[in-house]
Structures are given as structure tokens and as C-alpha cells.
C-alpha positions in Angstrom: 136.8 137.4 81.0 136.0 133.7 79.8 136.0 133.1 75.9 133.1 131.2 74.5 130.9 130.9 71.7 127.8 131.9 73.4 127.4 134.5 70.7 127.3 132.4 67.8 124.7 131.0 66.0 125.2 126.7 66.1 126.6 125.7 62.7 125.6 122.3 63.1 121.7 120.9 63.5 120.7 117.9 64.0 118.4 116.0 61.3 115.2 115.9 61.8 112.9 113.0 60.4 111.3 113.8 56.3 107.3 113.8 56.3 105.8 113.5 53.1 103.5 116.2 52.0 99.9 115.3 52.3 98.3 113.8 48.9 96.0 115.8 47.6 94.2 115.3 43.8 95.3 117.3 41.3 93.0 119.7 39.2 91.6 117.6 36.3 89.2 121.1 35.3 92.1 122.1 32.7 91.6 118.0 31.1 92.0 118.2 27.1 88.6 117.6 25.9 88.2 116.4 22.0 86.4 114.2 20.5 87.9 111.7 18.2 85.0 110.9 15.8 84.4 114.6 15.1 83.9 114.4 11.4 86.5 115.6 8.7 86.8 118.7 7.0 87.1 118.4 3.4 88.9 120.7 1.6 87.8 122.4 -1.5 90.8 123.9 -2.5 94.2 122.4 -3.6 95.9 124.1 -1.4 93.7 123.8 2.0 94.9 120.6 3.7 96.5 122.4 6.4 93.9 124.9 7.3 90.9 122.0 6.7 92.5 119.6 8.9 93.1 122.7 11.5 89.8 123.2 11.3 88.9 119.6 12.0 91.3 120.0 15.5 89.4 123.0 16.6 86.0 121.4 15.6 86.9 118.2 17.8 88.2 120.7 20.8 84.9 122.2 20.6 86.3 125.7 19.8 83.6 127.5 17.8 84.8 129.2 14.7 85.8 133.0 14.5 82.9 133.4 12.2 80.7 131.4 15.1 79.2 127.8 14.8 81.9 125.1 13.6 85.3 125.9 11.5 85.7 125.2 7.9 88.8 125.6 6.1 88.8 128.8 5.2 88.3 129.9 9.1 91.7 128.2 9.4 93.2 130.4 6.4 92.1 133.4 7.8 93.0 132.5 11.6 96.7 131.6 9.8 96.9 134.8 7.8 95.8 136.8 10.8 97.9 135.3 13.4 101.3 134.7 11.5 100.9 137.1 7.9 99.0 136.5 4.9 101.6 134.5 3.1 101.5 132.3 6.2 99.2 130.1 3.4 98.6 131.0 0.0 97.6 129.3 -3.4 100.9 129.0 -4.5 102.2 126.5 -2.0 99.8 125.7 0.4 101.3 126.2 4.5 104.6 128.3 4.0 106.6 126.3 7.5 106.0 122.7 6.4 107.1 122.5 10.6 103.5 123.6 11.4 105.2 126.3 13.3 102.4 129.0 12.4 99.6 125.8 13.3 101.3 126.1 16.8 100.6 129.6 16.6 97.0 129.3 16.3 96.6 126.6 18.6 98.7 128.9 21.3 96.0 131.9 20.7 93.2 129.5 21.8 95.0 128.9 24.9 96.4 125.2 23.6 100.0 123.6 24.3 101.4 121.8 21.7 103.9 119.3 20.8 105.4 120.2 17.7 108.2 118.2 16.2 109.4 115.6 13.2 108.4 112.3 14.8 108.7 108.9 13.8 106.0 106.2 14.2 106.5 105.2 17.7 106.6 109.3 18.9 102.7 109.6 17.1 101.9 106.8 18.3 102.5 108.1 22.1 101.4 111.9 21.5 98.4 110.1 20.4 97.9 108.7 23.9 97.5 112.6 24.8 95.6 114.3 22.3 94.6 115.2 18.7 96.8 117.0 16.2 97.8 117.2 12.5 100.1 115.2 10.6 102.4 116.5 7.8 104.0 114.6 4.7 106.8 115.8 3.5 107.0 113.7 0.5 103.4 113.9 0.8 103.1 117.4 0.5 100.1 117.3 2.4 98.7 117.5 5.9 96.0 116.0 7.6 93.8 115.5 10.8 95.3 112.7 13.5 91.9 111.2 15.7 94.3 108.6 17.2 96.5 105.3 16.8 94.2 101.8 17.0 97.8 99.5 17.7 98.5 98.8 13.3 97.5 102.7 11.8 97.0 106.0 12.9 92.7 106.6 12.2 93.2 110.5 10.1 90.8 113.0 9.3 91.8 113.6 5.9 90.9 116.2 4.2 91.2 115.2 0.6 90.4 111.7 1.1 92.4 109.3 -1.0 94.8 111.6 -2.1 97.7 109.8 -3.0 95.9 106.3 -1.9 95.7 107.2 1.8 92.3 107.8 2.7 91.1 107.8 6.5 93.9 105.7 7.9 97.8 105.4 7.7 99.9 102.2 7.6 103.3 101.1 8.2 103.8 101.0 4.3 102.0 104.3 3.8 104.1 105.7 6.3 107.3 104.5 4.8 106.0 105.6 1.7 105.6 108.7 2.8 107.4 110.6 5.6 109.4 112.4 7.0 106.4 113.5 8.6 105.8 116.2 11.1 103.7 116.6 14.0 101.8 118.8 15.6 99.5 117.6 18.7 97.2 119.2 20.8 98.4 117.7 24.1 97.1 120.3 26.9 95.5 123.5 27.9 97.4 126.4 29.0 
């Protein structure tokens, strides 16, 4: 009886030569759409800038309000309250996560992604290159609209204009000035 391996399976192959997948474009029907030049929600309330200047983002995405047509600010209170708890906002201190954590929440609902964190000038000024967003101050104590970043200041949608000298734009000094600031941009569908 002759001993072999004719019963075993080869444990050595040889290589064989990589091929690259074909190319083939990717699916550009889930591009963000916004529109920078949407105009501002004011607030009208002292307490508001967070839900006014979500209502700007959702106005620029094109996302018609719960109540149908565009959003004002008080669609963004209710959409806050009624995603994340009443005392997600209130009159007694405005947005309860100064994070934006319950703004992320909203955004999520309408089928949004998000980048949500503290940034520092040269972060905005890159999530800009993606998207729209809001911008909190935490010295500031106040959040507002981001349309995009022109190379010397972020263009806002502010939604008490002038408050605390920074109206519809942001410099370096303001900025200083100003931050830690948090972020949180629109940057994709899901």
C-alpha cells in the first residue's frame, strides 16, 4: 500500500494576479441640499436662539415645518420638547445641553447626520465645506445659524442680530471673544 497525500486538500496556492474592481459612480441622489442664503429666523423670545436658528437649518434643507410651510422658532421648541422632553428648552435657560445634543436629535428624526462636537476655528471652517449647522457660544450664551465660512468669518444666520455686537458674521476677534463654541453641522443624509 503506497502512502501519499492524494487525499489532502493542497495547503499551498499559487498567487494569482489583483484586478481592480471596475469604477463605477457613486450615488450622488442622497447629496445634502441647503441653501446658504435662506433667510434668518429672528427670534422673538429671549430664550429662542437655539430653536430659531434650528428653524433656519431646516428652512435652508428645505424641510417643511411640522405645522406645514416654513419653520419658525417655535416649530423648533415644540420639535425639541417633543423629541427630547419639555425641559429640553424652557424660559428659564434657554437649550438645557449647551452640546446641542437634543439639536442632533431633531436633525436625526428628519433623517440628517450630524457632526456634533466643540470645535475650534479651523474644524468650522472645514464642516463648513460640508454643510450647514448651528453654532453655540459658551460665553456667548447663545446660538446661532452657520451658512458658511468666506476665508476671514464664518457668514451666520443670527437670530437676535447684534446681540452682543456680532450680527451676521463672526471674526477672529469675535471668536476669541467668545468661545468655546460648539458645533453642530448638518453634514449628510441618512
Amino acid at each position: 500500500m503506497g502512502r501519499g497525500l492524494s487525499n489532502v486538500t493542497a495547503l499551498w496556492t499559487p498567487p494569482t494576479k489583483w484586478e481592480p474592481e471596475p469604477w463605477t459612480e457613486p450615488d450622488d441622489t442622497q447629496d445634502l441640499l441647503y441653501d446658504r442664503n435662506e433667510p434668518a429666523v429672528r427670534q422673538t423670545a429671549s430664550w429662542t436662539c437655539s430653536c430659531a436658528s434650528l428653524a433656519w437649518v431646516m428652512n435652508a434643507l428645505g424641510v417643511e415645518s411640522p405645522t406645514g410651510g416654513k419653520w419658525d422658532e417655535w416649530d423648533g421648541v415644540n420639535e425639541l420638547r417633543r423629541l427630547c422632553g419639555y425641559s429640553a428648552v424652557s424660559p428659564d435657560y434657554g437649550l438645557a445641553y449647551a452640546s446641542g445634543v437634543d439639536l442632533e436629535t431633531v436633525y436625526a428624526e428628519y433623517g440628517y447626520t450630524v457632526d456634533r462636537r466643540v470645535v475650534a476655528w479651523s474644524d468650522l471652517a472645514y464642516l463648513c465645506e460640508l454643510g450647514i449647522g448651528q453654532l453655540g457660544g459658551a460665553r456667548l450664551y447663545h446660538w446661532m445659524g452657520v451658512r458658511g465660512y468666506d476665508g476671514r468669518q464664518f457668514n451666520l444666520a443670527n437670530p437676535a442680530f447684534s446681540w452682543k455686537g456680532i450680527g451676521d458674521d463672526l471674526d477672529a476677534a469675535e471668536w476669541n471673544a467668545w468661545g468655546q463654541w460648539n458645533a453642530v453641522m448638518v453634514v449628510g443624509v441618512q
